[in-house]
C-alpha positions in Angstrom: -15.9 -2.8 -7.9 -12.4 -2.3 -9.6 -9.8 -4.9 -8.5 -6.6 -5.4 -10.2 -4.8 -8.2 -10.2 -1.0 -8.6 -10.6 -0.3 -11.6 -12.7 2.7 -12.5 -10.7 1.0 -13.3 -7.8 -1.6 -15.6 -8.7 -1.1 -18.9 -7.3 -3.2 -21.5 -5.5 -4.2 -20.5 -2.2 -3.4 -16.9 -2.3 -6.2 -14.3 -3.1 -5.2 -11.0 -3.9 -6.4 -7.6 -5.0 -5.7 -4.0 -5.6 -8.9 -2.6 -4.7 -10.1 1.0 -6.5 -12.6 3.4 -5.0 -15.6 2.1 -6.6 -18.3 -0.6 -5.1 -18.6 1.0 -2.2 -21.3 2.5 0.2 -19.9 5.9 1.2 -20.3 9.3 0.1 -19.3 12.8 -1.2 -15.2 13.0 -1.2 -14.8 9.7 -0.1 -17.4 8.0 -2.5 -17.6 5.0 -2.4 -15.5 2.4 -1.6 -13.6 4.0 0.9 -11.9 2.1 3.6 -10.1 4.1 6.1 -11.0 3.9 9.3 -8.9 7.7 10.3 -10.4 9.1 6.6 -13.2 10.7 8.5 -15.9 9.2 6.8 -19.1 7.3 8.3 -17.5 4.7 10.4 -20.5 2.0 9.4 -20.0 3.1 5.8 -16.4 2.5 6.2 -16.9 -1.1 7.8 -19.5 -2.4 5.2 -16.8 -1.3 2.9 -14.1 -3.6 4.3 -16.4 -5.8 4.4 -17.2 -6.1 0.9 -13.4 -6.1 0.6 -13.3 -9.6 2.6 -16.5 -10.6 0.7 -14.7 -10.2 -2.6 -11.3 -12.4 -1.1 -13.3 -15.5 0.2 -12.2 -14.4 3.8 -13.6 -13.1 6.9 -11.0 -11.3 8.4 -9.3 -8.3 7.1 -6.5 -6.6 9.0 -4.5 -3.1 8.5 -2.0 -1.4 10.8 -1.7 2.2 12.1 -0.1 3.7 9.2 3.2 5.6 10.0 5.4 6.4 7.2 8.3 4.1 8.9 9.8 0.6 8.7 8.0 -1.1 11.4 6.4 -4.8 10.3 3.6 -6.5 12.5 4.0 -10.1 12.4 -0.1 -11.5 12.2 -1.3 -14.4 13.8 -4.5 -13.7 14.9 -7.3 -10.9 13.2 -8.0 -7.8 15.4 -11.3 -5.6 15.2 -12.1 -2.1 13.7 -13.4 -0.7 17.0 -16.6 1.3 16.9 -14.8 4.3 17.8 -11.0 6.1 16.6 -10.2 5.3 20.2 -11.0 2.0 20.1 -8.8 1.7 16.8 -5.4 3.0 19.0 -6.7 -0.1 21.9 -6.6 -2.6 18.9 -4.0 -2.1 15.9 -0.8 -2.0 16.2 1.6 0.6 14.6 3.3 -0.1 11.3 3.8 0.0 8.0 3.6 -3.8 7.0 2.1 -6.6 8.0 3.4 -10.4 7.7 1.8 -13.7 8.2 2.1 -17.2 7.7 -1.7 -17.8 8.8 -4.8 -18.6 6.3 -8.0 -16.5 6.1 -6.2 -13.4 7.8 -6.6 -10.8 5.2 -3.5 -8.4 5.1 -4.7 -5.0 4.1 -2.3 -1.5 3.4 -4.2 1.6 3.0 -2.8 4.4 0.4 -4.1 7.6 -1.4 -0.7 8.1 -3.5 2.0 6.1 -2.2 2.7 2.8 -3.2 0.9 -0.5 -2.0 3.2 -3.5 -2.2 1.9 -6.9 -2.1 4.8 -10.4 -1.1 4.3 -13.8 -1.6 6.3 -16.8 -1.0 3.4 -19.3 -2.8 5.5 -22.1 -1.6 6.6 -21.0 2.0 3.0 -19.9 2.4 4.0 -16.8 3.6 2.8 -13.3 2.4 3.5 -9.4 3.0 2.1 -6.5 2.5 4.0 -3.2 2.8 3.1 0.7 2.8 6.2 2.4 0.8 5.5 6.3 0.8 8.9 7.8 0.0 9.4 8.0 3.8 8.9 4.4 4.6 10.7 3.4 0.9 14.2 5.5 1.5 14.0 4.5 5.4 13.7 0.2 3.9 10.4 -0.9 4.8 10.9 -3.0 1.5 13.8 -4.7 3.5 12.2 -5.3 6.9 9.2 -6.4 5.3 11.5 -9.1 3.5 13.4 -10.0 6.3 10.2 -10.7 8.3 8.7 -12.4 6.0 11.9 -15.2 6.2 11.7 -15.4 9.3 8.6 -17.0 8.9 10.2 -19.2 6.9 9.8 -17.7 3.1 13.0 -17.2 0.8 13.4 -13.6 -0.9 14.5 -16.0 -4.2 11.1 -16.8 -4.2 9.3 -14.2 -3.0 7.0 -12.2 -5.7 6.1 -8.7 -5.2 3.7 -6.2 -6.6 3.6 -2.6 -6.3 0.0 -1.3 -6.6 -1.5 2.0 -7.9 0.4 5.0 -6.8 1.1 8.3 -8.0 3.2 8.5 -10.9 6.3 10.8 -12.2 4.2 13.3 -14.0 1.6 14.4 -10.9 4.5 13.8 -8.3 6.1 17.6 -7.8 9.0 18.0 -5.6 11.6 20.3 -4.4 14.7 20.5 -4.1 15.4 19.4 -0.8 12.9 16.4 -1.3 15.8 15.1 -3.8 18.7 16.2 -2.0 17.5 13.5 0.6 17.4 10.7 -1.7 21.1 11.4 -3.5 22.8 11.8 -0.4 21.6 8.4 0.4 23.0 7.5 -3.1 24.0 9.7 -5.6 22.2 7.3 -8.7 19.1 8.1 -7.4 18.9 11.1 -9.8 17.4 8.5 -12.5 14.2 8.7 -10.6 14.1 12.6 -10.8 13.2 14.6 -14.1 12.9 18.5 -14.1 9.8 20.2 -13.8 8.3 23.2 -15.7 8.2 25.2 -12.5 12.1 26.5 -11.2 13.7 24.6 -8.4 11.5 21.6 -8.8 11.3 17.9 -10.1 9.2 15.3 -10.4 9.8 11.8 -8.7 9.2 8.5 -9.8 8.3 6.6 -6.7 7.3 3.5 -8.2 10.6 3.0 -9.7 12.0 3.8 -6.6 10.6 1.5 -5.0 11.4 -1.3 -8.0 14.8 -0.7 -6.9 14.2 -1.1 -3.8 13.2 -4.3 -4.2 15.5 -5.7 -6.8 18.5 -4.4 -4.6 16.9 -6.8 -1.8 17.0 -9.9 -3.7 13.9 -9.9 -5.1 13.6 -11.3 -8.6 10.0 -11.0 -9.5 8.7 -7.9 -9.3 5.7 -6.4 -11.1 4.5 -3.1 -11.3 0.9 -2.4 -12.6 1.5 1.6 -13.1 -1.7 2.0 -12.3 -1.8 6.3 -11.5 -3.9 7.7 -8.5 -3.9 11.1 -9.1 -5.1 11.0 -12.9 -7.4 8.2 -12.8 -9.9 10.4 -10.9 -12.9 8.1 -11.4 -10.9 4.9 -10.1 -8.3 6.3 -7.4 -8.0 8.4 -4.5 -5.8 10.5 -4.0 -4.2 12.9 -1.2 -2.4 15.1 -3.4 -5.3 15.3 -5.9 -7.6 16.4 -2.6 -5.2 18.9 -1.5 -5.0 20.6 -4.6 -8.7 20.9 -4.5 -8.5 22.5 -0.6 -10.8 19.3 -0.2 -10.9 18.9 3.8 -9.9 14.6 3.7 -10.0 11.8 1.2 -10.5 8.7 1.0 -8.2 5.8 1.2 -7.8 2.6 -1.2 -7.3 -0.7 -0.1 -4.4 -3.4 -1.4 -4.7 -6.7 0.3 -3.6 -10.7 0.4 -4.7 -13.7 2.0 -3.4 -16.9 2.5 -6.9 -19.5 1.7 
């Protein structure tokens, strides 16, 4: 099982993990550690996956939300189930694209296949984040609300380390032109994280800076990034620009998570 740590977030009663694709159960595209409950894969595969996951952390519960590309952050105080069915999945978790908490043994969990997992922790607050920052959510400031949250639980963004997981990097990320027109109207220094690509009228985007940014220009101070790339790392990563390349019909998705112990 591949889990990667980020230094800056070790600390006594925290557990922690950027969790790869291996040391899992399921099979074919979405071998084998796989643990996205809307992937399509084998729902029981799927649940003894997450449950390894929560096996590896010390904990019993592991939550995630319904994944939407915004800002919105679920405040945790209490686990919810993985329903047997997709239905039952809309009947239990909430939509949003963080999670917050200020509870022990409640496993916060984002799901990516390319954008960029982002782990919080106030280790003396005892209050942790987790955050899902595609470019969507990143531009729109899920960074922010995640941060904001997270103080109202009574952390301080002076003390509050973050770690931005594997992701897609700069030289697999191809864009158009209208993909960076968005960001420099929202401010025209935002052509740093742009570089030309070989192909006419398009560039390639460094999201993981991005979202560095993001989080310095929110008063966070200590920020890691483990540059850790999705799309290349084939054997360690999955990744949905790598499976739509392929005309591969889904893919599996990695899990990031924290716990308070």
């Amino acid at each position: 099982m591949l889990i990667l740590p980020s230094d800056n977030l070790k600390s006594s009663g925290i557990a922690h993990g950027f969790f790869g694709r291996t040391g899992g159960v399921s099979t074919g595209i979405y071998a084998s550690l796989n643990c996205g409950p809307g992937s399509g894969d084998d729902r029981d595969a799927v649940i003894e996956n997450r449950s390894r996951v929560c096996e590896a952390l010390g904990v019993a519960s592991l939550v995630n939300a319904g994944q939407v590309h915004g800002t919105n952050v679920v405040t945790v105080s209490k686990a919810w189930p993985i329903g047997a069915t997709p239905e039952d999945d809309k009947k239990f978790i909430p939509l949003g694209d963080a999670l917050v908490t200020a509870t022990p043994g409640i496993a916060l969990g984002i799901l990516t296949a390319d954008c960029a997992p982002v782990l919080f922790a106030d280790a003396g607050a005892r209050v942790i984040g987790a955050a899902h920052a595609g470019w969507r959510g990143a531009i729109g400031g899920v960074v922010r609300a995640t941060l904001a949250t997270m103080e109202e639980l009574g952390a301080d963004r002076a003390n509050i380390a973050a770690a931005i997981g594997p992701c897609i990097a700069q030289s697999n990320y191809e864009v158009g032109a209208e993909f960076r027109e968005q960001f420099l109207a929202e401010n025209s220094t935002n052509a740093e994280y742009f570089i030309e690509s070989d192909r006419g009228g398009h560039f390639r985007f460094d999201l993981e800076s991005y979202v560095a940014e993001r989080l310095q220009a929110a008063g966070v101070k200590n920020i890691a990034k483990l540059s850790a790339d999705t799309y290349a790392r084939e054997d360690n990563f999955f990744s949905f620009r790598r499976a739509t390349h392929r005309s591969e019909s889904n893919y599996g998705r990695q899990i990031s998570a924290i716990v308070l112990t």
